[in-house]
N, CA, C and O atoms as a Tinker XYZ file with bonds, in Angstrom:
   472  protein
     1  N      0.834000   -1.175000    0.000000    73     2
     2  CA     0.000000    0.000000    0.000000    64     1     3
     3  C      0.882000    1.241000    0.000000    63     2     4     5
     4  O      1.875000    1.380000    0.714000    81     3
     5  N      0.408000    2.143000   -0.890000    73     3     6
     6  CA     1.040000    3.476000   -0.554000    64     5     7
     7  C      0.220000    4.462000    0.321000    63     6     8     9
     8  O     -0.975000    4.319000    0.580000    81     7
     9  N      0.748000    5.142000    0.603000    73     7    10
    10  CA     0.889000    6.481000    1.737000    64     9    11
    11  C      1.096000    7.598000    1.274000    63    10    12    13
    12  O      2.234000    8.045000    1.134000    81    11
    13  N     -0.250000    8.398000    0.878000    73    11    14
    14  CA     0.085000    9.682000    0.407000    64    13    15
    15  C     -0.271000   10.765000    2.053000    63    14    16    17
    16  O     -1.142000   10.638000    2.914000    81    15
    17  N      0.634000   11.569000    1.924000    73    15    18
    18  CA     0.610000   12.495000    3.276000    64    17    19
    19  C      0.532000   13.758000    2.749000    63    18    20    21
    20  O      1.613000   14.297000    2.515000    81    19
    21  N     -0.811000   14.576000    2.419000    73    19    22
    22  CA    -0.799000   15.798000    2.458000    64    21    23
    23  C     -0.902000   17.067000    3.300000    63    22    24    25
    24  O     -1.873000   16.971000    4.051000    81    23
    25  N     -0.338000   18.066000    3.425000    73    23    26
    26  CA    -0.348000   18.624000    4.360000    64    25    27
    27  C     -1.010000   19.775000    3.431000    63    26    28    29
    28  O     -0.733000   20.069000    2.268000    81    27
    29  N     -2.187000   20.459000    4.504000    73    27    30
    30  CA    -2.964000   21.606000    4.153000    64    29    31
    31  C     -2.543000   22.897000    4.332000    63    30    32    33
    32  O     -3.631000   23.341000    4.700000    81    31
    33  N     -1.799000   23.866000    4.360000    73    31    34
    34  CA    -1.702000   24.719000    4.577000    64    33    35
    35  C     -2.625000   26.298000    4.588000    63    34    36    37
    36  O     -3.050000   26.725000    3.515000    81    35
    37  N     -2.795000   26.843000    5.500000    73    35    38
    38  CA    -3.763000   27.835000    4.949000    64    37    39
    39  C     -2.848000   29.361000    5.026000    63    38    40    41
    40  O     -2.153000   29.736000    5.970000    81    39
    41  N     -3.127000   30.155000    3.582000    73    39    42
    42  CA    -2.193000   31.217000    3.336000    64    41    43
    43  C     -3.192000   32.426000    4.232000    63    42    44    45
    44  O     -4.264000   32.152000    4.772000    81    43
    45  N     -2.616000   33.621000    4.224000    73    43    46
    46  CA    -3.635000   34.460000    4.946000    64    45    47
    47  C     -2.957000   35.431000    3.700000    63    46    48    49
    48  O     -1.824000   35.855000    3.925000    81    47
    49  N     -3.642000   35.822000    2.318000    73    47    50
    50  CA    -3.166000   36.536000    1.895000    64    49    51
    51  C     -3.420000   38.423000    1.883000    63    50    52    53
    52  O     -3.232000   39.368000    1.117000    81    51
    53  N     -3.963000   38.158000    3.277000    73    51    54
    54  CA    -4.427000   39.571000    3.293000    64    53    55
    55  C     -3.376000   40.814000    3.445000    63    54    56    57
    56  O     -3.539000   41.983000    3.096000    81    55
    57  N     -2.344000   40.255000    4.020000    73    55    58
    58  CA    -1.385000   41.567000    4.426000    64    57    59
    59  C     -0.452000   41.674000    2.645000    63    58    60    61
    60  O      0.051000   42.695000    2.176000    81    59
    61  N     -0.477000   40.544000    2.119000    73    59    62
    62  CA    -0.067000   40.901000    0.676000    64    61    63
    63  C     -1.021000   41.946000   -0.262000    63    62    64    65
    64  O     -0.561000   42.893000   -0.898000    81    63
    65  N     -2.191000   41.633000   -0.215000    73    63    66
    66  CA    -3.463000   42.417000   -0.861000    64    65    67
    67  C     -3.161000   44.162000   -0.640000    63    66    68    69
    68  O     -3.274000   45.129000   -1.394000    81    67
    69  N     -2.718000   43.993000    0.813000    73    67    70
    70  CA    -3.053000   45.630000    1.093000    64    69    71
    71  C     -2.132000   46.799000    0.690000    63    70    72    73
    72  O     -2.470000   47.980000    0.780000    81    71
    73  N     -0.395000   46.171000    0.032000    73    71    74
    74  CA     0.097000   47.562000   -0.522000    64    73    75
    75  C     -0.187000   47.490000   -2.236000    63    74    76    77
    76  O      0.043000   48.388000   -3.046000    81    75
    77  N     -0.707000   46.254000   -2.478000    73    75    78
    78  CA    -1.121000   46.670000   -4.435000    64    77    79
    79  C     -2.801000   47.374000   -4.405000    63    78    80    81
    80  O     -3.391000   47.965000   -5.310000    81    79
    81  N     -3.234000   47.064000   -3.091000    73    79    82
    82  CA    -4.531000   47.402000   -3.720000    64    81    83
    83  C     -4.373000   49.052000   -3.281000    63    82    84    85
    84  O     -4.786000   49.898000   -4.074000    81    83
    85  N     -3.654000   49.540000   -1.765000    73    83    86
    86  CA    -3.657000   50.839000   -1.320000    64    85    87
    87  C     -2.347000   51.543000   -2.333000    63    86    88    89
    88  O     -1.965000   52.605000   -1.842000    81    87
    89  N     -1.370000   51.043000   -4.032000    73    87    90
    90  CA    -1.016000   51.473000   -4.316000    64    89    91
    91  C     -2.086000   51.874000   -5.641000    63    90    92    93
    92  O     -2.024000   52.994000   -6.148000    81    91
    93  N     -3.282000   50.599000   -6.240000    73    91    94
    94  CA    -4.857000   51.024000   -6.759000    64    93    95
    95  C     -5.254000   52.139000   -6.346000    63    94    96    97
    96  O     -5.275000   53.130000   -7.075000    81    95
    97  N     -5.552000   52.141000   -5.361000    73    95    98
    98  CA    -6.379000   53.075000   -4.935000    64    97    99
    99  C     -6.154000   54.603000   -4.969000    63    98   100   101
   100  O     -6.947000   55.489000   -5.287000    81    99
   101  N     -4.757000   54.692000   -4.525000    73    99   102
   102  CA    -4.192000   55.786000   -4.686000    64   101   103
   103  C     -3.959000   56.755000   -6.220000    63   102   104   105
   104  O     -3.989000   57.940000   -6.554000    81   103
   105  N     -3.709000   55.346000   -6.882000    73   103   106
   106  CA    -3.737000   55.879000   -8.520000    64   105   107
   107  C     -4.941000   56.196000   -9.120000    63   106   108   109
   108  O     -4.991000   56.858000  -10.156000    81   107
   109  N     -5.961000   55.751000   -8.518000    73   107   110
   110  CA    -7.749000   55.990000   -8.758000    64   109   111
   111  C     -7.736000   57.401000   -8.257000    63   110   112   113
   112  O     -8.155000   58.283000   -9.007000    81   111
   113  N     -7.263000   57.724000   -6.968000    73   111   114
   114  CA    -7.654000   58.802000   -6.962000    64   113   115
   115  C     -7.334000   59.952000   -7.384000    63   114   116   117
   116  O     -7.993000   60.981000   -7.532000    81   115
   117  N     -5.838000   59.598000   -7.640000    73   115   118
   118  CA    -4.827000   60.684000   -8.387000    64   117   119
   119  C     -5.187000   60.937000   -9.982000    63   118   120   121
   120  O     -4.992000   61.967000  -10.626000    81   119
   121  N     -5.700000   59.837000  -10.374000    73   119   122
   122  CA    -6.762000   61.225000  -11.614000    64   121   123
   123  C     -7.852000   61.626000  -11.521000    63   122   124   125
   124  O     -8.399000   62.417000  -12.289000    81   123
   125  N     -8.440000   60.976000  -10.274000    73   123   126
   126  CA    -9.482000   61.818000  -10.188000    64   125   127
   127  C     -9.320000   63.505000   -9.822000    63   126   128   129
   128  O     -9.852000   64.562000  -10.161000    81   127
   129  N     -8.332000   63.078000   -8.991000    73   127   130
   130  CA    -7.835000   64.972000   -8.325000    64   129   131
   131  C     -7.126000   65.669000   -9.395000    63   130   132   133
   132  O     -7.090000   66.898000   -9.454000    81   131
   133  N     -6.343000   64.600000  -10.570000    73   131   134
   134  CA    -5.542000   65.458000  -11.086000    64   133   135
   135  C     -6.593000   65.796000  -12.757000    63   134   136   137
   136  O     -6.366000   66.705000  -13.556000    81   135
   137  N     -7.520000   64.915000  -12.841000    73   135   138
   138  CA    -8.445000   65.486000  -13.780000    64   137   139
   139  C     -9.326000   66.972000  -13.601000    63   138   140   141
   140  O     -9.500000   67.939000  -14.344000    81   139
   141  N     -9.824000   66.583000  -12.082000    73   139   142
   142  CA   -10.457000   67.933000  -11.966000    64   141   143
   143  C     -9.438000   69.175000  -11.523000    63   142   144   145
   144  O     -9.764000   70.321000  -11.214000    81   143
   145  N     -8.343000   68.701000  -11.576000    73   143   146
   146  CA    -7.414000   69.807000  -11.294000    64   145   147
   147  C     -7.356000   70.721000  -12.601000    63   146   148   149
   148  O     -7.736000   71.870000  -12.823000    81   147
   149  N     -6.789000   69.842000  -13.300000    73   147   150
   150  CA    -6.785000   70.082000  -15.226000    64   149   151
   151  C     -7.998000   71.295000  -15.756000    63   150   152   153
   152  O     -7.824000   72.420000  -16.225000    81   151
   153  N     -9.346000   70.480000  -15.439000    73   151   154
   154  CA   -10.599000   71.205000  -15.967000    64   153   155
   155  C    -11.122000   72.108000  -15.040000    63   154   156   157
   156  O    -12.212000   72.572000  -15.373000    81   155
   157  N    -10.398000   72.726000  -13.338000    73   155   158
   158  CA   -10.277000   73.881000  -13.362000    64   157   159
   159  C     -9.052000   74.917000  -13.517000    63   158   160   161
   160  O     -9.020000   76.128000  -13.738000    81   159
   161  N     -8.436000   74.311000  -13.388000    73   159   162
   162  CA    -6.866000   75.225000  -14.154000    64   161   163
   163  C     -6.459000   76.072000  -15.197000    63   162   164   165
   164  O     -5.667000   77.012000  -15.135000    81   163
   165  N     -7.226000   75.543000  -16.381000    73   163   166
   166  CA    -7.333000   75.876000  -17.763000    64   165   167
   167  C     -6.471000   75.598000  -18.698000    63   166   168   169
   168  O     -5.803000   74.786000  -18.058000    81   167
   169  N     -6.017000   75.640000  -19.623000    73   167   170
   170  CA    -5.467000   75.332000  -20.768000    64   169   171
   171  C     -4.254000   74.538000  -20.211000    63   170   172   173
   172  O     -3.926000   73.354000  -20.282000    81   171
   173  N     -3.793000   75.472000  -19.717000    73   171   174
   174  CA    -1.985000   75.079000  -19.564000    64   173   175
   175  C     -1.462000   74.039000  -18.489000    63   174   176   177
   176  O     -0.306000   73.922000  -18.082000    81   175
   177  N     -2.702000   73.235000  -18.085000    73   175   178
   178  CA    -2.576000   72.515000  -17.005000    64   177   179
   179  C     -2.339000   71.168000  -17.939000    63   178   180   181
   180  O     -1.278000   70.545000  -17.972000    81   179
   181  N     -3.619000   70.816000  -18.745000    73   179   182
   182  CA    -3.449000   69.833000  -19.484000    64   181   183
   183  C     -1.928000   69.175000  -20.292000    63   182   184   185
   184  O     -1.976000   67.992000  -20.629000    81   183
   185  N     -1.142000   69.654000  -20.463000    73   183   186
   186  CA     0.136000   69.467000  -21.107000    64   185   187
   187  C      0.649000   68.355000  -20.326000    63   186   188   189
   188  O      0.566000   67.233000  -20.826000    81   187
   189  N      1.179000   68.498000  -19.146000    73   187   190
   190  CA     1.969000   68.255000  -17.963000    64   189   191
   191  C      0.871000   67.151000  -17.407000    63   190   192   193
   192  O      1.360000   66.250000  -16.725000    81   191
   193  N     -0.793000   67.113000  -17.654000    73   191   194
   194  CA    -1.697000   65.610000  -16.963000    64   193   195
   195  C     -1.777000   64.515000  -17.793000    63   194   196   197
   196  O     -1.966000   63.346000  -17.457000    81   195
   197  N     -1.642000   64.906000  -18.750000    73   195   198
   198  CA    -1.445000   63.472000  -20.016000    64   197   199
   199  C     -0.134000   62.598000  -19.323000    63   198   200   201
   200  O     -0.546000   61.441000  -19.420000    81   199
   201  N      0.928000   62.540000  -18.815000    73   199   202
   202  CA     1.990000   62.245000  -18.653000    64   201   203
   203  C      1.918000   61.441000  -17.650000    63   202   204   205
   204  O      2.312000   60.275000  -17.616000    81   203
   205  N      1.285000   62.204000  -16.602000    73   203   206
   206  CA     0.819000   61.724000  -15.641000    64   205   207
   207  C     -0.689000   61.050000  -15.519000    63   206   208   209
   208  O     -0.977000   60.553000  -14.430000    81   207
   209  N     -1.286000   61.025000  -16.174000    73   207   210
   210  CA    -2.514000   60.096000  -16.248000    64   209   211
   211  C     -1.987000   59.104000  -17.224000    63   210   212   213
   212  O     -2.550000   58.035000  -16.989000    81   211
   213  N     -1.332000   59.012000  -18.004000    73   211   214
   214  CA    -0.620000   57.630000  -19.018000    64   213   215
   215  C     -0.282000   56.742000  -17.589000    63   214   216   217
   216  O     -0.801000   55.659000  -17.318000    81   215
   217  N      1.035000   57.706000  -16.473000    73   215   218
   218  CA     1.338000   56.420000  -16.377000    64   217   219
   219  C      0.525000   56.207000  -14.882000    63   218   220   221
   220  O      0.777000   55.203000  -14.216000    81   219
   221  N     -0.389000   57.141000  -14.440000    73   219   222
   222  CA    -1.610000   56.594000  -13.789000    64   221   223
   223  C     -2.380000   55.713000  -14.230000    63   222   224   225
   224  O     -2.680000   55.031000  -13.251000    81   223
   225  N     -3.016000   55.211000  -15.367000    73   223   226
   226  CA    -3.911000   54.525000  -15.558000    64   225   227
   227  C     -2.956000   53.082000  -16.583000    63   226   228   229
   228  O     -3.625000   52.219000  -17.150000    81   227
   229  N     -1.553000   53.071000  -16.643000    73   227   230
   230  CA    -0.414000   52.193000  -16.643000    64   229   231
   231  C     -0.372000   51.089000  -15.359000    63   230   232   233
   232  O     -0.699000   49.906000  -15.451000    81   231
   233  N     -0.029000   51.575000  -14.495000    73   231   234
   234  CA    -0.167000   51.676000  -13.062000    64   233   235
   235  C     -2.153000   50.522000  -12.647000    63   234   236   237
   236  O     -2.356000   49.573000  -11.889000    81   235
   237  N     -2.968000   51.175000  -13.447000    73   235   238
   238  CA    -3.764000   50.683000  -12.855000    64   237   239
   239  C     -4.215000   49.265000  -13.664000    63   238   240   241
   240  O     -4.466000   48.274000  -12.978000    81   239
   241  N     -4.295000   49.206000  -14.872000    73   239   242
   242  CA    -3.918000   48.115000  -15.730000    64   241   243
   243  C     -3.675000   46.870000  -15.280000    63   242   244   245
   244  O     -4.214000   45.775000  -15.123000    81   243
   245  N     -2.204000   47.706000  -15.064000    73   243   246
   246  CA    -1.118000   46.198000  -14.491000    64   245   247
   247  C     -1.562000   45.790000  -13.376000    63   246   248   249
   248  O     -1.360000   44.588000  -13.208000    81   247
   249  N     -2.205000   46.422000  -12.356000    73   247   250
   250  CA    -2.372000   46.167000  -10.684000    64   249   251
   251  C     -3.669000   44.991000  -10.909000    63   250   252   253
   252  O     -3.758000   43.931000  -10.290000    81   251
   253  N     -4.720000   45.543000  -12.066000    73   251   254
   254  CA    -6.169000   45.062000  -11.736000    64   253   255
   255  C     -5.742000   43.320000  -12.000000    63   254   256   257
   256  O     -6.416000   42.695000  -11.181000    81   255
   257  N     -5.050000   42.527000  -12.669000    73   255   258
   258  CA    -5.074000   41.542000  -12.717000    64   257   259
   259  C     -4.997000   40.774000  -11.840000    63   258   260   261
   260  O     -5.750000   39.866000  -11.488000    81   259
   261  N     -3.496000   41.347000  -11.234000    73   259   262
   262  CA    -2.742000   40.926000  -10.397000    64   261   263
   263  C     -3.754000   40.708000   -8.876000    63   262   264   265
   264  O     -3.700000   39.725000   -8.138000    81   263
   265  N     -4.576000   41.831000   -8.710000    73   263   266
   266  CA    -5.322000   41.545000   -7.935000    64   265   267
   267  C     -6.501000   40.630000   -7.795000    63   266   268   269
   268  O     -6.668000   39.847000   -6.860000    81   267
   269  N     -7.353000   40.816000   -8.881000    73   267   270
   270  CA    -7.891000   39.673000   -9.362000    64   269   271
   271  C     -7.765000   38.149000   -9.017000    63   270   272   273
   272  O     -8.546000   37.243000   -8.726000    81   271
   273  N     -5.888000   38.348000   -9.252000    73   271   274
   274  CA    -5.427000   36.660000   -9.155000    64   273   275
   275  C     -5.368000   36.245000   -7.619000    63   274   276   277
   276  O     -5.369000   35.100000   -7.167000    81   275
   277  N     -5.322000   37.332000   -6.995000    73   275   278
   278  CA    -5.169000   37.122000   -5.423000    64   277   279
   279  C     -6.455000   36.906000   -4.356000    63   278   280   281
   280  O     -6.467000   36.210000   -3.341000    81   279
   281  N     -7.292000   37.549000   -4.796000    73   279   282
   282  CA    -8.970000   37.728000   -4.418000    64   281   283
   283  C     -9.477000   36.451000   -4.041000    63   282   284   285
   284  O    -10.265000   36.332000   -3.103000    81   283
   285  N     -8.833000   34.936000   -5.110000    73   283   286
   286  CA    -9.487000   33.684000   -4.304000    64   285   287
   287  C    -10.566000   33.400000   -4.835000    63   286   288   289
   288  O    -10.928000   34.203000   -5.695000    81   287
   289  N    -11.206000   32.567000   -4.648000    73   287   290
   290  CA   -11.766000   31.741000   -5.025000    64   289   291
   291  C    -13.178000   32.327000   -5.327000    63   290   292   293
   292  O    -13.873000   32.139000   -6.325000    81   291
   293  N    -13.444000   33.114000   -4.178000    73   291   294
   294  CA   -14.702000   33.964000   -4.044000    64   293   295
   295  C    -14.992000   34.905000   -5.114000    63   294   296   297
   296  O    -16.082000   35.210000   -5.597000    81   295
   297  N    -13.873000   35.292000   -5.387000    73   295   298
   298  CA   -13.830000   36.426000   -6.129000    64   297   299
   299  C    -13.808000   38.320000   -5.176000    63   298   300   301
   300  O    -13.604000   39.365000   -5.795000    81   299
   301  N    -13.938000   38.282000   -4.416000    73   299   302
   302  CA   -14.130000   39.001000   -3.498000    64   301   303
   303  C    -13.146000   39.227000   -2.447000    63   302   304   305
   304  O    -12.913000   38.515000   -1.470000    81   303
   305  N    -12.710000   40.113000   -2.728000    73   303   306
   306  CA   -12.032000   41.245000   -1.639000    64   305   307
   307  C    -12.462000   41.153000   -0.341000    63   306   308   309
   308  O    -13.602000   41.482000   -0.015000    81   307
   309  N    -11.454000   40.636000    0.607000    73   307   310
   310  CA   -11.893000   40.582000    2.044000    64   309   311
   311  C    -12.022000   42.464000    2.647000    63   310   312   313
   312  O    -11.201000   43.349000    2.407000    81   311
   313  N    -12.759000   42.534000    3.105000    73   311   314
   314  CA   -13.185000   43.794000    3.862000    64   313   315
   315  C    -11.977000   44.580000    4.064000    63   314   316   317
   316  O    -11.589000   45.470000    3.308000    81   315
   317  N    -11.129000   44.004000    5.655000    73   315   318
   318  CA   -10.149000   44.612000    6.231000    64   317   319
   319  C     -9.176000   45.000000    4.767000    63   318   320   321
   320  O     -9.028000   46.220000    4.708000    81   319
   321  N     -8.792000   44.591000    4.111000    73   319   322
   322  CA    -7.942000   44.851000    2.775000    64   321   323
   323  C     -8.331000   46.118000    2.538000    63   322   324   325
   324  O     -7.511000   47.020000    2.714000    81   323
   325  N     -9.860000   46.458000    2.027000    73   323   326
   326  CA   -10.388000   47.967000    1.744000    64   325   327
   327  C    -10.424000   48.733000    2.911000    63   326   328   329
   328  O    -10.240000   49.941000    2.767000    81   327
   329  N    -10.566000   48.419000    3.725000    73   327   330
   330  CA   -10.435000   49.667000    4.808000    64   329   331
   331  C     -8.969000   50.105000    4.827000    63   330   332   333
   332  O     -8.518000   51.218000    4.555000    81   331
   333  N     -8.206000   48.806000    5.270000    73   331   334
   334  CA    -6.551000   49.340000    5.289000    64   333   335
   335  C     -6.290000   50.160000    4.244000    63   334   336   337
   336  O     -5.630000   51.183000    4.428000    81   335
   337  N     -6.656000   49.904000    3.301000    73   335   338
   338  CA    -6.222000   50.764000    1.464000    64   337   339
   339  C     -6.131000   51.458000    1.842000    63   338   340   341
   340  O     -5.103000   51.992000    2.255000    81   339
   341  N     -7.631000   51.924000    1.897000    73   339   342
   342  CA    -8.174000   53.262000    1.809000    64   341   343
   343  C     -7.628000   54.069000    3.380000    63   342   344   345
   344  O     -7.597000   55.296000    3.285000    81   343
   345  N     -7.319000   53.644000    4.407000    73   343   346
   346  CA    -6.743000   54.328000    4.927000    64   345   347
   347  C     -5.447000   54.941000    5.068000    63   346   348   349
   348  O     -5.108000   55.973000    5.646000    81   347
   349  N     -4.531000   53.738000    4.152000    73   347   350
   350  CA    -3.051000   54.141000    4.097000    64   349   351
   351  C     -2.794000   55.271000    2.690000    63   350   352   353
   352  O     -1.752000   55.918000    2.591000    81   351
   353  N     -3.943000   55.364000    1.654000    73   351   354
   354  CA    -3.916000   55.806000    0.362000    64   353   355
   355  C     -4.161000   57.309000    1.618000    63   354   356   357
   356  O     -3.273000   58.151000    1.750000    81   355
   357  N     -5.442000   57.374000    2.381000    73   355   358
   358  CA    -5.535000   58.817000    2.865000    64   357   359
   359  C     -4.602000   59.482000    3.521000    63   358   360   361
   360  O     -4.489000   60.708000    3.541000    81   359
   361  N     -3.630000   58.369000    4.298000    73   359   362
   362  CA    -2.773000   58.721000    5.152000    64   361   363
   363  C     -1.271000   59.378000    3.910000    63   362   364   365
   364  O     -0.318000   60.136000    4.092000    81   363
   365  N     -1.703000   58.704000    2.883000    73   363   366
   366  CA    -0.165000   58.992000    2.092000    64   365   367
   367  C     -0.548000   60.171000    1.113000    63   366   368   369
   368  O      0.331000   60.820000    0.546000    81   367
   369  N     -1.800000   60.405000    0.950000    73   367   370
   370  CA    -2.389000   61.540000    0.495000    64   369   371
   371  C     -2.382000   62.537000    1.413000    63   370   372   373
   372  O     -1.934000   63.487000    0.772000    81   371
   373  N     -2.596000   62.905000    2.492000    73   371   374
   374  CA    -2.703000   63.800000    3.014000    64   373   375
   375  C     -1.052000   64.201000    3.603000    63   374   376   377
   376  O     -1.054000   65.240000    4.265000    81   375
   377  N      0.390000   63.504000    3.450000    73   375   378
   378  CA     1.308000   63.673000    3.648000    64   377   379
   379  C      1.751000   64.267000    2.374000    63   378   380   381
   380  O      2.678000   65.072000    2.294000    81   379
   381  N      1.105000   63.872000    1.459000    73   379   382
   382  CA     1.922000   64.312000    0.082000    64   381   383
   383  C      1.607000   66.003000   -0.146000    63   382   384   385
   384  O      2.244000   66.903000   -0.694000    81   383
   385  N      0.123000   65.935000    0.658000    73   383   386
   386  CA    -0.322000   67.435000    0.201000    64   385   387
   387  C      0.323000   68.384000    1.265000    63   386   388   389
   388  O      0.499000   69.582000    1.044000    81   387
   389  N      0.680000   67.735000    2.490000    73   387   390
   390  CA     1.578000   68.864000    3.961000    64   389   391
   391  C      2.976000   69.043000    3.245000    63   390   392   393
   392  O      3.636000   70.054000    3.482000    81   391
   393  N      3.463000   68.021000    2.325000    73   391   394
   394  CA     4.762000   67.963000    1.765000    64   393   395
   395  C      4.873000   68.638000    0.521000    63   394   396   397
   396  O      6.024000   69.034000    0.338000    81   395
   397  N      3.996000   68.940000   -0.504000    73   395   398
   398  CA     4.091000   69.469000   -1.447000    64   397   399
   399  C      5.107000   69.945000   -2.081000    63   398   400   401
   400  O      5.277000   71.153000   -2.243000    81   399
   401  N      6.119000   68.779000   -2.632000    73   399   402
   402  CA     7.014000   68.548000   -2.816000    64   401   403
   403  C      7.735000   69.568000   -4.199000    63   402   404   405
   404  O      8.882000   69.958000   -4.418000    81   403
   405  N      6.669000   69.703000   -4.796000    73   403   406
   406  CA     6.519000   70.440000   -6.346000    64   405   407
   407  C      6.429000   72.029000   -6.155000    63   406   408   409
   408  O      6.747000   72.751000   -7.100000    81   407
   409  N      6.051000   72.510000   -5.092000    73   407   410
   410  CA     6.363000   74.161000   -4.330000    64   409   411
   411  C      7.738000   74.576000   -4.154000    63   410   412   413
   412  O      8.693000   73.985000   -3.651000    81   411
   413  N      7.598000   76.029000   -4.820000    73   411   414
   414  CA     8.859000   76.260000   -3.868000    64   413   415
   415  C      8.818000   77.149000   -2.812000    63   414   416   417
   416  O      8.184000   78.191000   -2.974000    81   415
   417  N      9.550000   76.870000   -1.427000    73   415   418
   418  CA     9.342000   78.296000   -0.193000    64   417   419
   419  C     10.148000   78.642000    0.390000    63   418   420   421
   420  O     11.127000   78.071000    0.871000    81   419
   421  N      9.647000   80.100000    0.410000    73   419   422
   422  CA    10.551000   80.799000    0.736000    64   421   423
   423  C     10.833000   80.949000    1.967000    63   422   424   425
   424  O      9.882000   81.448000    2.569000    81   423
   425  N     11.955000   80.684000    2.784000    73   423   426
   426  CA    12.443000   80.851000    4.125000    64   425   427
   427  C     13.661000   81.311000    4.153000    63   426   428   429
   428  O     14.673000   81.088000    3.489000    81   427
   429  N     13.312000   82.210000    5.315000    73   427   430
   430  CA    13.917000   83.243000    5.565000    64   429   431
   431  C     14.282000   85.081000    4.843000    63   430   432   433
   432  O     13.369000   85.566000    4.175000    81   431
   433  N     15.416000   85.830000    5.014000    73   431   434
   434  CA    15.201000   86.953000    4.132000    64   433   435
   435  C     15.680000   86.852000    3.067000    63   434   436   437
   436  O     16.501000   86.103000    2.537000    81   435
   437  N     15.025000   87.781000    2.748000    73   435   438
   438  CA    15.330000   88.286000    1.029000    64   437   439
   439  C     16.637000   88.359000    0.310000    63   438   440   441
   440  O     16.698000   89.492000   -0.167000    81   439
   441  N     17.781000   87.637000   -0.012000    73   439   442
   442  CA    19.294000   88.060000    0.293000    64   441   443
   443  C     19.747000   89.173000   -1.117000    63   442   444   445
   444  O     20.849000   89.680000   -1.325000    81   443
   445  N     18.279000   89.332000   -2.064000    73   443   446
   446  CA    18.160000   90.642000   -3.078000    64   445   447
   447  C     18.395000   91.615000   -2.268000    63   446   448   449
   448  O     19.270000   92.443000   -2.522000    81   447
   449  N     17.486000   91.679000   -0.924000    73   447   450
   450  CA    16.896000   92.958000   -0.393000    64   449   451
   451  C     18.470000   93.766000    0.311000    63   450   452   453
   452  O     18.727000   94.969000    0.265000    81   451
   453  N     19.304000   92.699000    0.907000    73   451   454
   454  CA    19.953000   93.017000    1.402000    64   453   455
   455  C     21.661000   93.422000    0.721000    63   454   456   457
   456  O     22.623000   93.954000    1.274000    81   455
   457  N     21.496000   92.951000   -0.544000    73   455   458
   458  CA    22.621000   93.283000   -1.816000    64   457   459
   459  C     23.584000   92.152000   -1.440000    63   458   460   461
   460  O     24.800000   92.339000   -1.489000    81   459
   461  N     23.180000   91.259000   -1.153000    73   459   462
   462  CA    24.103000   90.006000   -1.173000    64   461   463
   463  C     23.290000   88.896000   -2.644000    63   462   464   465
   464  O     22.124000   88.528000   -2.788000    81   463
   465  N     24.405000   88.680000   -3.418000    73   463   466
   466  CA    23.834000   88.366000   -4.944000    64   465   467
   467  C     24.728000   86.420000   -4.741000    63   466   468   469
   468  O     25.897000   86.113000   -4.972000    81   467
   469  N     23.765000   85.676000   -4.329000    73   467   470
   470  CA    24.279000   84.421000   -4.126000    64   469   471
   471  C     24.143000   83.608000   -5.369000    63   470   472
   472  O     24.547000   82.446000   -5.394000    81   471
């Protein structure tokens, strides 16, 4: 007689789910903000969102499969996954906008005002 010995393992793939789907999510929202940014800005905004919505919706493409393949059997997205997203997408959104990396500011004086030409 043979002896087959399988061992079951159970994966918990939830903590994998949560930086492709909260890096989804984030790209969902970044044209949403950066579309309506565009269509109130006016003309000269559009140039510079094509670039960035290519490789936003690049970005989202590639992710949707991948997630798809992970989702299981159900087809369905466990809960905690969308809450975490969506909370780490707000948390990294609302750092990006205190950081506003693309500004420039001014600190300290004027070194025109004072005839020092650096």
């Amino acid at each position: 007689m043979k002896t087959v010995i399988t061992l079951n393992f159970m994966f918990k793939w939830t903590t994998l789910l949560i930086p492709s789907t909260t890096l989804l999510v984030v790209n969902m929202v970044g044209v949403v903000a950066g579309s309506s940014y565009a269509m109130n800005s006016g003309y000269q905004s559009w140039g510079p969102l094509f670039g960035k919505l290519f490789f936003a919706f690049w970005v989202i493409v590639h992710f949707c499969p991948f997630l798809k393949g992970l989702m299981g059997k159900e087809n369905r997205m466990p809960t905690i996954v969308v809450v975490w997203s969506i909370l780490l997408a707000s948390i990294f959104s609302l750092l990006w906008v205190r950081i506003d990396p693309f500004t420039t500011r001014v600190t300290g004086p004027d070194v025109q005002y004072f005839g020092v030409n650096c």
